[in-house]
Structure formats: C-alpha cells, structure tokens
PDB file as gemmi writes it, atoms N, CA and C in Angstrom:
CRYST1    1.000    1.000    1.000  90.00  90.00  90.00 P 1                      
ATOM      1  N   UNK A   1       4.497  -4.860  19.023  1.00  0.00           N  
ATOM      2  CA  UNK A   1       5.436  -3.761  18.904  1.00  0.00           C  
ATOM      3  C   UNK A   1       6.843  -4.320  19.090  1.00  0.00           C  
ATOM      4  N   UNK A   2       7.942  -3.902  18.129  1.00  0.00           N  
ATOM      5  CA  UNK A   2       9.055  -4.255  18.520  1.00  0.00           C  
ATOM      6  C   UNK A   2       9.600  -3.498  19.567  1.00  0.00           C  
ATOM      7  N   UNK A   3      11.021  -4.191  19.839  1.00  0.00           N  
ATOM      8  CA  UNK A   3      11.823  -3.253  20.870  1.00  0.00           C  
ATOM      9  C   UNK A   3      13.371  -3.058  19.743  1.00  0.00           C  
ATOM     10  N   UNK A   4      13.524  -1.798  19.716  1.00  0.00           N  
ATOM     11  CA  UNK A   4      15.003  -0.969  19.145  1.00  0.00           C  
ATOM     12  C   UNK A   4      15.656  -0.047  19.970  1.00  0.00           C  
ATOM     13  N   UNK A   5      17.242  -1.009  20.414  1.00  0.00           N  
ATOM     14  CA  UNK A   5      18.244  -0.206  20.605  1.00  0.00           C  
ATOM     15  C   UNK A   5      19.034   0.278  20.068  1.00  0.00           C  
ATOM     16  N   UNK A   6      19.304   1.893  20.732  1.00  0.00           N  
ATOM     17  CA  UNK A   6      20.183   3.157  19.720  1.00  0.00           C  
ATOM     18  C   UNK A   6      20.772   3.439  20.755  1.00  0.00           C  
ATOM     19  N   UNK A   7      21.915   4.071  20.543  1.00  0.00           N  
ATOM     20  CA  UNK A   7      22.646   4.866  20.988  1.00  0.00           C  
ATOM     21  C   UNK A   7      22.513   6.363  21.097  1.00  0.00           C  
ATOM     22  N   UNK A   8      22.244   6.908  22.567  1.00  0.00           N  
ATOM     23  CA  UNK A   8      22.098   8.445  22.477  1.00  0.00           C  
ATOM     24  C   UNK A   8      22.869   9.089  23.893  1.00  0.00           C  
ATOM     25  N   UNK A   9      22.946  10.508  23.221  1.00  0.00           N  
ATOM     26  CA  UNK A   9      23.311  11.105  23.942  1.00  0.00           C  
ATOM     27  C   UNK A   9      23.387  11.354  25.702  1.00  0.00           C  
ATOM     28  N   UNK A  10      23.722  11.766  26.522  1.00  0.00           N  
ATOM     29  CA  UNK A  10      22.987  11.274  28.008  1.00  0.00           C  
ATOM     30  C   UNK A  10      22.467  12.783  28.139  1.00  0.00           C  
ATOM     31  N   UNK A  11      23.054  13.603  27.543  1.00  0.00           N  
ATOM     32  CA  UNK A  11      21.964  14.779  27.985  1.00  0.00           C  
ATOM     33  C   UNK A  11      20.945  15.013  27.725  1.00  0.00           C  
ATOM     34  N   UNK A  12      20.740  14.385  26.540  1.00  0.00           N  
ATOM     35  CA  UNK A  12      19.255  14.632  25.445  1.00  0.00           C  
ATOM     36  C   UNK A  12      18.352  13.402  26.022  1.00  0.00           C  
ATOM     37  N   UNK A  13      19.124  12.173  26.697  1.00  0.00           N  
ATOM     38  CA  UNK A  13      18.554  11.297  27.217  1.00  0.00           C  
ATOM     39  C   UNK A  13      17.725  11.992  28.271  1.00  0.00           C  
ATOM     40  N   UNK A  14      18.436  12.849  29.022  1.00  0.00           N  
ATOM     41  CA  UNK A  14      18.023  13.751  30.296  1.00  0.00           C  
ATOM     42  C   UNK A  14      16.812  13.996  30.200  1.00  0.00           C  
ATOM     43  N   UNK A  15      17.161  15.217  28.837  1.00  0.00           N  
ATOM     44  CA  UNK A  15      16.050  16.044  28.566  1.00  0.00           C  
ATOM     45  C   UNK A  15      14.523  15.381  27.782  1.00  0.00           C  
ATOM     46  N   UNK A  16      14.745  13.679  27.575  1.00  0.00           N  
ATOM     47  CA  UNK A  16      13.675  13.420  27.556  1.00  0.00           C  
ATOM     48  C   UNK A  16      12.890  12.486  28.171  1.00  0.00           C  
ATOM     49  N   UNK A  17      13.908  12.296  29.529  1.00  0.00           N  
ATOM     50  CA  UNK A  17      13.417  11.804  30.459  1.00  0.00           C  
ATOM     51  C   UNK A  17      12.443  12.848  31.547  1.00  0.00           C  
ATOM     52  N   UNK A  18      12.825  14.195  31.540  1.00  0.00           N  
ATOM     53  CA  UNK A  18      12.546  15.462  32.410  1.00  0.00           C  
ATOM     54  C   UNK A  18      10.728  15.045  31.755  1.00  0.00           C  
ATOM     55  N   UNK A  19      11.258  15.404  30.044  1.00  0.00           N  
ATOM     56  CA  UNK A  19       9.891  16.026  29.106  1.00  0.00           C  
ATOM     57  C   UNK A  19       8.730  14.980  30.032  1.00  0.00           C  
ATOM     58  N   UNK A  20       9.434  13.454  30.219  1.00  0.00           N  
ATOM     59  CA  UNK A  20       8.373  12.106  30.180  1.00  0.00           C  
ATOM     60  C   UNK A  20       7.570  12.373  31.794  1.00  0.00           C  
ATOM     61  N   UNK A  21       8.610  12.895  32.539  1.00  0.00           N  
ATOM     62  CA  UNK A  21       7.943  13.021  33.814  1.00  0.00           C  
ATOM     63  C   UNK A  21       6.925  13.670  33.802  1.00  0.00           C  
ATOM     64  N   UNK A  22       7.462  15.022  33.223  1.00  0.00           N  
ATOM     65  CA  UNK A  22       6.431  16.304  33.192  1.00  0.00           C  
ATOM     66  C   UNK A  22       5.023  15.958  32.767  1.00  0.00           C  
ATOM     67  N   UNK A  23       4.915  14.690  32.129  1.00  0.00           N  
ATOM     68  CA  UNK A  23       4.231  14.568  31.060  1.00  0.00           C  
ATOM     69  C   UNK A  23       3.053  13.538  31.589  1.00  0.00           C  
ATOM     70  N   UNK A  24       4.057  12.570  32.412  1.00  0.00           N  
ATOM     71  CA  UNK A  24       3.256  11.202  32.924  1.00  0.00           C  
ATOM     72  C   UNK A  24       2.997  10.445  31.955  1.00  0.00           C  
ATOM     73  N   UNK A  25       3.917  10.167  30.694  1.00  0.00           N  
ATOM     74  CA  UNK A  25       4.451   9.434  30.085  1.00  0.00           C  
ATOM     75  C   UNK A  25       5.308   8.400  30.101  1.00  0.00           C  
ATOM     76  N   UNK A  26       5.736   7.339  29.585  1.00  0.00           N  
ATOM     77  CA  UNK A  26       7.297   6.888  29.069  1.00  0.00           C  
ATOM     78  C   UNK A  26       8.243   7.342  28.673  1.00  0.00           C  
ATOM     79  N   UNK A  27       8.991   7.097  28.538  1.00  0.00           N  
ATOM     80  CA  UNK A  27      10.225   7.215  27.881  1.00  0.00           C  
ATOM     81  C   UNK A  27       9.888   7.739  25.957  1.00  0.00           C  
ATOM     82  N   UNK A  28       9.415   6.088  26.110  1.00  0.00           N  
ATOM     83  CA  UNK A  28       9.361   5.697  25.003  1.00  0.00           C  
ATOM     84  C   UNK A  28       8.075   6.360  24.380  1.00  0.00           C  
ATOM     85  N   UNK A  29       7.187   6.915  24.303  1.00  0.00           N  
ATOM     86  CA  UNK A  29       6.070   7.582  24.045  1.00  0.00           C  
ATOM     87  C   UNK A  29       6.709   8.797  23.661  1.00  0.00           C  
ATOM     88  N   UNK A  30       7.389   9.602  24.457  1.00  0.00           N  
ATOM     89  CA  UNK A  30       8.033  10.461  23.930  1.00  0.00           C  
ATOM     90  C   UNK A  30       9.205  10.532  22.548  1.00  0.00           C  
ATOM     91  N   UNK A  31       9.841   9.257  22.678  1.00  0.00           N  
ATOM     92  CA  UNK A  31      10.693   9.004  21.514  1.00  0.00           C  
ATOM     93  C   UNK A  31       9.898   8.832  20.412  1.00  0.00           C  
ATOM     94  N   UNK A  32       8.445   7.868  20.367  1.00  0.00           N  
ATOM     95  CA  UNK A  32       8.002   7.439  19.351  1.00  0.00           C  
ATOM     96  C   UNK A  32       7.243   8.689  18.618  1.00  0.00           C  
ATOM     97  N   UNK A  33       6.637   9.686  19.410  1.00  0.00           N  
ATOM     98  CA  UNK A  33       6.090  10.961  19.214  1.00  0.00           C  
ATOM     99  C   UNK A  33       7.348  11.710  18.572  1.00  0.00           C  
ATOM    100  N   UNK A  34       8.315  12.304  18.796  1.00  0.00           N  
ATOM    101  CA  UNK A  34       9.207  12.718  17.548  1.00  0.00           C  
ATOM    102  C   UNK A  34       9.689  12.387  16.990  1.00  0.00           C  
ATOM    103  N   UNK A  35       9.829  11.452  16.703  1.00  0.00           N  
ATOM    104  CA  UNK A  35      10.226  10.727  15.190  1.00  0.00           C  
ATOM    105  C   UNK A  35       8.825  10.273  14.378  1.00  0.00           C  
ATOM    106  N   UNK A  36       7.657  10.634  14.815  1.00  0.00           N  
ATOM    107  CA  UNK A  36       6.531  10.362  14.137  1.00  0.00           C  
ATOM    108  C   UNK A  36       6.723  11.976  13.488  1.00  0.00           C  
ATOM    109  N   UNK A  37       6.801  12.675  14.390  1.00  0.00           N  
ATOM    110  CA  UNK A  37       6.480  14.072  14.262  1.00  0.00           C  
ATOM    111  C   UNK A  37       7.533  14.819  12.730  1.00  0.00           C  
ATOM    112  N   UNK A  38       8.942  13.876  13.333  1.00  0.00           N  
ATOM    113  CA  UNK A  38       9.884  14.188  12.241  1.00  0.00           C  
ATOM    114  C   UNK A  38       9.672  13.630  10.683  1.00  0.00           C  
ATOM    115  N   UNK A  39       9.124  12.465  10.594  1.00  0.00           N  
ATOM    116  CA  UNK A  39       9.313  11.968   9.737  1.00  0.00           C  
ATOM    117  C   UNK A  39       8.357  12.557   8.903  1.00  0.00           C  
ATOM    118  N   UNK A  40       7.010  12.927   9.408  1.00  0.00           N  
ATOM    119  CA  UNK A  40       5.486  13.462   8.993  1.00  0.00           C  
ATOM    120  C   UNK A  40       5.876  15.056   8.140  1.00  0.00           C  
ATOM    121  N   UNK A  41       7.762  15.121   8.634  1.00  0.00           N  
ATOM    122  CA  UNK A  41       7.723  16.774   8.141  1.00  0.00           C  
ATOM    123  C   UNK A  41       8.895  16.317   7.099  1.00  0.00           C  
ATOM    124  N   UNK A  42       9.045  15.005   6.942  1.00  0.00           N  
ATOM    125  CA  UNK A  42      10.321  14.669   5.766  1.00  0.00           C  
ATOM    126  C   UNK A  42      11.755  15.103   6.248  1.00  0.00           C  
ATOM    127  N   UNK A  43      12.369  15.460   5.296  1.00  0.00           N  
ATOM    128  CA  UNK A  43      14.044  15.853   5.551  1.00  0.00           C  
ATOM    129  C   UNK A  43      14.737  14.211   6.206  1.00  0.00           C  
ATOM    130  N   UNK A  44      14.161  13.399   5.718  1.00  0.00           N  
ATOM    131  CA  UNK A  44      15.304  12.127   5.808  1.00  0.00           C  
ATOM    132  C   UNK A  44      15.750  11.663   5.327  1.00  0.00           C  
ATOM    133  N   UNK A  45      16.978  11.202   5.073  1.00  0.00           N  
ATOM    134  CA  UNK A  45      17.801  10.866   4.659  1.00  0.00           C  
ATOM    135  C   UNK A  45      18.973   9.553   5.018  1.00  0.00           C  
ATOM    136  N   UNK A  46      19.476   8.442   4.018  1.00  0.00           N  
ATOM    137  CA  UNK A  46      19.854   7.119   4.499  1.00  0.00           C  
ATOM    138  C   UNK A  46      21.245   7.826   4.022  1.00  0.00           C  
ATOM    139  N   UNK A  47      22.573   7.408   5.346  1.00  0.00           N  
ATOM    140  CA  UNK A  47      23.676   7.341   5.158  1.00  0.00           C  
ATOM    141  C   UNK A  47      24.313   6.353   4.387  1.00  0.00           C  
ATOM    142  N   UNK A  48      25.984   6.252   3.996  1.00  0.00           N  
ATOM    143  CA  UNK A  48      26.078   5.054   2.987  1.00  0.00           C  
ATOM    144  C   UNK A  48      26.203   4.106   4.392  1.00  0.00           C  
ATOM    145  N   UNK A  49      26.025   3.766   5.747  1.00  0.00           N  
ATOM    146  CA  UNK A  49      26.386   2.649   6.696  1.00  0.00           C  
ATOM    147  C   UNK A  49      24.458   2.127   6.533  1.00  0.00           C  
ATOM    148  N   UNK A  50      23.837   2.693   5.789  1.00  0.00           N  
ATOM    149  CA  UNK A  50      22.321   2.033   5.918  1.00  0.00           C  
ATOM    150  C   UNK A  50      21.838   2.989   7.386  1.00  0.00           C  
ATOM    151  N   UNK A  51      22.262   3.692   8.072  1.00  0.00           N  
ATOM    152  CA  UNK A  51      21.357   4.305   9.206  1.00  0.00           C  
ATOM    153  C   UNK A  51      20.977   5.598   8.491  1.00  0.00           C  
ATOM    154  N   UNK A  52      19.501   5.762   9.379  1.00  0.00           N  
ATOM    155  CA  UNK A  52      18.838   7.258   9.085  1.00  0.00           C  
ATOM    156  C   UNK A  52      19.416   7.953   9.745  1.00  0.00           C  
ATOM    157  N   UNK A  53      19.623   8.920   8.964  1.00  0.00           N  
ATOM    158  CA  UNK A  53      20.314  10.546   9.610  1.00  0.00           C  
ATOM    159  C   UNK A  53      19.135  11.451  10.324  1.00  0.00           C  
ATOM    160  N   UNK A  54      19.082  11.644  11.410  1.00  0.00           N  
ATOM    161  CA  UNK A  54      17.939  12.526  11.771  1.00  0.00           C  
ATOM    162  C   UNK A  54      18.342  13.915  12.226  1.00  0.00           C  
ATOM    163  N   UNK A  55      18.267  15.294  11.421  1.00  0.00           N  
ATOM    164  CA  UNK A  55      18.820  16.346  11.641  1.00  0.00           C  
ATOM    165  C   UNK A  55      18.974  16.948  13.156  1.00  0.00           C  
ATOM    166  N   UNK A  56      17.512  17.434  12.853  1.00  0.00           N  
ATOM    167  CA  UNK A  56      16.898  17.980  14.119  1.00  0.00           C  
ATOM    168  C   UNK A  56      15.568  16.994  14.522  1.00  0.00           C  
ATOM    169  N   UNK A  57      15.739  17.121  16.220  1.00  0.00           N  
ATOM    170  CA  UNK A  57      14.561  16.358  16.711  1.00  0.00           C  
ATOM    171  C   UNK A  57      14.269  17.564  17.996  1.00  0.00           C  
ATOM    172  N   UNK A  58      12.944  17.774  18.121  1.00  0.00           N  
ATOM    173  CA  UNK A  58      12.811  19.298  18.711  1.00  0.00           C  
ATOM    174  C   UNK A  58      11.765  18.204  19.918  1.00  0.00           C  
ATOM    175  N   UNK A  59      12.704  18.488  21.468  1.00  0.00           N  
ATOM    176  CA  UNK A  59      11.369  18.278  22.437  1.00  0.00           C  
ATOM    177  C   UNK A  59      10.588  19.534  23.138  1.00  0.00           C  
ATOM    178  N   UNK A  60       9.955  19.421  23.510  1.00  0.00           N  
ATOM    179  CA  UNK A  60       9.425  20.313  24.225  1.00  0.00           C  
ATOM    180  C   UNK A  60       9.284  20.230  25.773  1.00  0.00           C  
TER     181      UNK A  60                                                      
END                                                                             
C-alpha cells in the first residue's frame, strides 16, 4: 500500500477523526472508505493543475 499526502481542512480533519474513534478505526480506513464510496458513485472530475476535484465527501 502506498502512503499519500493531501492537504485538508482541520475541521473536517476533526470530524473524521471523531467518525474513526467512534468507530475503532484509523484515520485512514475512514478516508479510504469515502473516496471508495465516492468514486463507486462517479461525478469526478480532473482540474487543468492534474488534481481530482472531489465535490462532496459525506461522513457519517
């Protein structure tokens, strides 16, 4: 498995650090789960800098 650093928000960081506890998860389990989830429903799209645009990413 690789490792990829992004840049995010610190609140949304928050909120999916809260989700990971709740969960008895990672971090990262949770990240890899919506963007599986997103991509499985389409709507993506490549900017002209080469990064994916990701609209909405919905945690729970």
């Amino acid at each position: 498995m690789k490792v990829v650093t992004f840049k995010i928000d610190e609140a949304l960081l928050e909120r999916i650090d809260r989700l990971a506890l709740q969960l008895g998860v990672p971090r990262s389990e949770i990240i890899r789960e919506a963007l599986l989830n997103f991509l499985n429903g389409g709507n993506v799209r490549v900017s002209r800098k080469n990064y994916i645009k990701i609209r909405h990413v919905i945690l729970t």
